[in-house]
C-alpha positions as CSV (number, residue, x, y, z in Angstrom):
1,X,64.5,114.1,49.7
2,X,64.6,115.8,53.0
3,X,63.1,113.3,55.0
4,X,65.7,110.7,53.5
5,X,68.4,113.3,54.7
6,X,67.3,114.0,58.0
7,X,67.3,110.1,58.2
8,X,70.5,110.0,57.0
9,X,72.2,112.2,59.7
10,X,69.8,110.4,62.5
11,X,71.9,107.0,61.3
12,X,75.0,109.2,61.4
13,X,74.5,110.4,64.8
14,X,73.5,107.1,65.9
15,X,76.5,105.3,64.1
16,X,78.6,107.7,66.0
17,X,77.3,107.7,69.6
18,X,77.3,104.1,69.2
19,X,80.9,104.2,68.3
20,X,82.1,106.3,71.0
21,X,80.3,103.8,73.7
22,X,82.1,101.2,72.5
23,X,85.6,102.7,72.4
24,X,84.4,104.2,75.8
25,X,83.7,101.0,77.6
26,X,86.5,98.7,75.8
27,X,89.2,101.6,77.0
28,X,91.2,99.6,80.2
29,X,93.6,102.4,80.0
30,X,94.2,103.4,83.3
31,X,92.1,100.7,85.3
32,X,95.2,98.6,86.6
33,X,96.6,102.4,88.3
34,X,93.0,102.6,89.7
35,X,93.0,98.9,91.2
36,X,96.2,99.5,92.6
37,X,95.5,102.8,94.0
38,X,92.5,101.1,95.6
39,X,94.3,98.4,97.2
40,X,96.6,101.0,98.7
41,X,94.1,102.8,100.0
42,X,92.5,99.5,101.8
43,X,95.7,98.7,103.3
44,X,96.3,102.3,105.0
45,X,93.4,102.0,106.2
46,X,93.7,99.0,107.9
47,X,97.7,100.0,108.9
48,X,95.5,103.2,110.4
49,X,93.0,101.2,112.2
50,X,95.9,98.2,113.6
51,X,98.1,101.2,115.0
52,X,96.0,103.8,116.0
53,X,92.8,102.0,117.3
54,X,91.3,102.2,121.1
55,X,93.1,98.9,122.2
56,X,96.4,99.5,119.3
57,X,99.1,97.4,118.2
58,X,101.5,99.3,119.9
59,X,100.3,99.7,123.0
60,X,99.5,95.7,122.9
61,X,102.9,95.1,121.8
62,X,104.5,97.3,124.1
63,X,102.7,95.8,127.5
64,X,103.6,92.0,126.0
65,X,107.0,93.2,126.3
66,X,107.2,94.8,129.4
67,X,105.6,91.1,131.0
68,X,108.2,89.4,129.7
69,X,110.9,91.7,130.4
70,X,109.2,91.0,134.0
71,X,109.3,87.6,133.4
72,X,113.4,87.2,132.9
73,X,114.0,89.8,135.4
74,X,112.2,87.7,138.3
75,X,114.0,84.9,136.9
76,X,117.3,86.2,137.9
């Protein structure tokens, strides 16, 4: 009688765990926030790493148009 107890709460336990794993890993809630708060953070970076880099975007941009502004002025 005990035994068939104790082997009755093991199947409980088990049932229960098992359970709780499943709800566990089909729960998406949340996932799409986490996804998109993961492709923000990939695109800050790279907005980071463009602007602010040793040879930058701005600085690149900035010498590009001083040539041509060059450029028209030798022209008139």
């Amino acid at each position: 009688m005990l035994s068939a107890s104790i082997s009755n709460a093991h199947f409980d336990v088990h049932a229960a765990m098992s359970e709780t794993l499943s709800d566990f890993k089909n729960n998406q809630h949340g996932v799409a926030a986490i996804e998109y708060g993961l492709i923000a953070l990939a695109v800050a970076v790279f907005i980071v790493a463009v602007l602010y880099g040793d040879d930058n975007f701005i600085v690149t941009l900035s010498s590009k148009l001083n040539q041509l502004g060059d450029s028209v002025t030798a022209l008139r």
